[in-house]
C-alpha positions, -999 to +999 in steps of 0.1 A: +000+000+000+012+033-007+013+062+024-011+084+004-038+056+004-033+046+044-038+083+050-076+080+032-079+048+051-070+065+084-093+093+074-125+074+061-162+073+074-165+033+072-141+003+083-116-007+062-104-042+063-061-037+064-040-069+068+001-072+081+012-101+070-021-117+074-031-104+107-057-080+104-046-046+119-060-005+127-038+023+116-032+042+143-011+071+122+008+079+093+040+094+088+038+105+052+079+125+053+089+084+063+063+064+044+058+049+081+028+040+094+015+028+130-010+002+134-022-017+161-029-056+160-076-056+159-075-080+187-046-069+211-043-031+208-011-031+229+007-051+204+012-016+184+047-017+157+057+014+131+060-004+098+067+003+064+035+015+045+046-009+017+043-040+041+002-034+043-024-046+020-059-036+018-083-063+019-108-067-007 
């Protein structure tokens, strides 16, 4: 995924399903100057990492 699109995702209305190497995660922010992003695992919110925005996928 590409940091412009996790900033829409971050921004938009509705749920959108976002996966991390199969586990589905929330993105918490976005650092667009890095093209980081942080997300939080959907069932453990303390397991939170900065990743690359290239290592998420958007689920379809």
């Amino acid at each position: 995924m590409n940091v412009h699109r996790a900033q829409e995702i971050l921004a938009a209305d509705e749920k959108i399903e976002v996966s991390l190497n199969g586990l589905s995660v929330w993105i918490d922010s976005v650092d667009a100057a890095k093209s980081m992003v942080k997300v939080h695992v959907e069932e453990n919110p303390s397991d939170a990492r900065i990743v690359p925005a290239q290592e998420l996928e958007e689920v379809h």
